[in-house]
C-alpha positions, 0 to 999 in steps of 0.5 A: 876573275871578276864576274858580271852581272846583267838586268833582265826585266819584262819577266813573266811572273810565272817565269822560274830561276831555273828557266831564266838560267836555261834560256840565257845558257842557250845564249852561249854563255858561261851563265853562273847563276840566276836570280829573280827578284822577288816580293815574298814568293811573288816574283816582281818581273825582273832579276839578275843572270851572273856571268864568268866575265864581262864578255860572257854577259856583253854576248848573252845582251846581244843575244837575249836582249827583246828576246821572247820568254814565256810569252814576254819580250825581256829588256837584257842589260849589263847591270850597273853598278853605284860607288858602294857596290849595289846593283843599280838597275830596277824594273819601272814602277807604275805610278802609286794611287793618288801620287798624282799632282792635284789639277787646279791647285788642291791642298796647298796647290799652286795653279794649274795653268802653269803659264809663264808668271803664273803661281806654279812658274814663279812660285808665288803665292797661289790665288786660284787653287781650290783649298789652298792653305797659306799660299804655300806652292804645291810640293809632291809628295815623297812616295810620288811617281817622279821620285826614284825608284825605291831599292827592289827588296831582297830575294833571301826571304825566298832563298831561304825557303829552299834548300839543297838536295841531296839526291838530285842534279839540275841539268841546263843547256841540254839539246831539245832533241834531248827527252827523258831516255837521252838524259838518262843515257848521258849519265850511262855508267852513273847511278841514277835512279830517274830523269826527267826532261821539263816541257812546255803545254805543247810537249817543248823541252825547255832545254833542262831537267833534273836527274835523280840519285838513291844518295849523295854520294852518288849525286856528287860523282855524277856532278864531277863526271857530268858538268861540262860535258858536251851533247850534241854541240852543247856545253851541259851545266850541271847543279845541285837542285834546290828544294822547295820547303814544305811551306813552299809546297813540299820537296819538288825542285826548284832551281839549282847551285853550284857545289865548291 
């Protein structure tokens, strides 16, 4: 099987994996992980949403695509793939400070008429430039904003402050109506020792929670009974969490992974 990915940018930079998992769930797809691209522990507005099939990412574009995510209009495609295999979509960068061509020559400048004939036209040797050295035309610089956009940095530094639980289960793709007693009640016959439904300022779910065990054994088997179980017309996605490190701001969840 060959999985796909799609592009998600326009994120909120206050906006988690684990709420990027939980909103394209909603879509109906099969989602398989979700990635945000970071720069250190700041996210740089846009990431990836894996999917099972090509299908199930076409479905979660034309359902998700200039949808609304903590306050932002997200733009949804299915990523494109270069030759050697990398992801070749990446949010636009704004132009860098000074990236901007000189007016009226400068530094080994041409003219800044820019009219037929004229030095920046025919590339001739430039006369009417402020500081012009040896008539050289002007040639942007490397980092300016018309060169491609470089390659976004990897997220692993991120991933690597984090770690999977041992004791607790990420849930996704629960029904609003769904709080903390109908997530525990889900896991009903199951050792649990807590659940709870994250929410919005305004008392929202945001459709995912996490669930609590006394060990892993007891993660584990719930896992196994759980994950794809439907509630109320939805298919549940269940994971392990993943911690946060202490660097990170201690052992609270983060997101989730998927167990073999």
């Amino acid at each position: 099987m060959v999985r796909t990915k799609v592009f998600v940018g326009n994120l909120s930079f206050k906006t988690r994996e684990a709420e990027l998992h939980a909103a394209f769930a909603e879509s109906g797809a099969k989602v398989v992980s979700a990635n945000i691209i970071t720069r250190g522990p700041r996210s740089l507005g846009y990431g990836f949403v894996e999917f099972d099939d090509e299908a199930d990412a076409e479905k979660a574009v034309q359902a998700m695509n200039k949808k609304e995510l903590d306050g932002r209009e997200i733009n949804v495609e299915v990523a494109k793939v270069r030759a050697e295999g990398e992801l070749e979509n990446r949010e636009p960068r704004p132009p860098r400070r000074g990236g901007r061509f000189p007016r009226g020559g400068g530094r080994g400048g041409a003219s800044g008429s820019g009219a037929p004939g004229s030095p920046s036209q025919t590339g001739g040797p430039s006369t009417g430039g402020r500081g012009g050295r040896g008539g050289r035309p002007f040639r942007p610089r490397s980092d300016s904003a018309g060169d491609a956009p470089r390659r976004p940095r990897s997220s692993s530094r991120s991933e690597a402050d984090r770690k999977p639980s041992a004791t607790t289960l990420f849930v996704a793709n629960l029904p609003f109506s769904v709080d903390d007693a109908g997530l525990s009640g889900i896991f009903e016959g199951l050792k649990i020792s807590g659940a709870h439904v994250v929410r919005k300022r305004n008392g929202r779910s945001k459709g995912f929670g996490f669930v609590e065990f006394a060990n892993a054994d007891d993660q584990q088997a719930a896992l196994k009974a759980v994950d794809g179980k439907q509630v109320e017309g939805r298919e549940l996605s269940v994971k392990v969490a993943l911690t946060e490190s202490e660097q990170q701001g201690g052992d609270k969840p983060a997101e989730a992974t998927k167990t073999a």
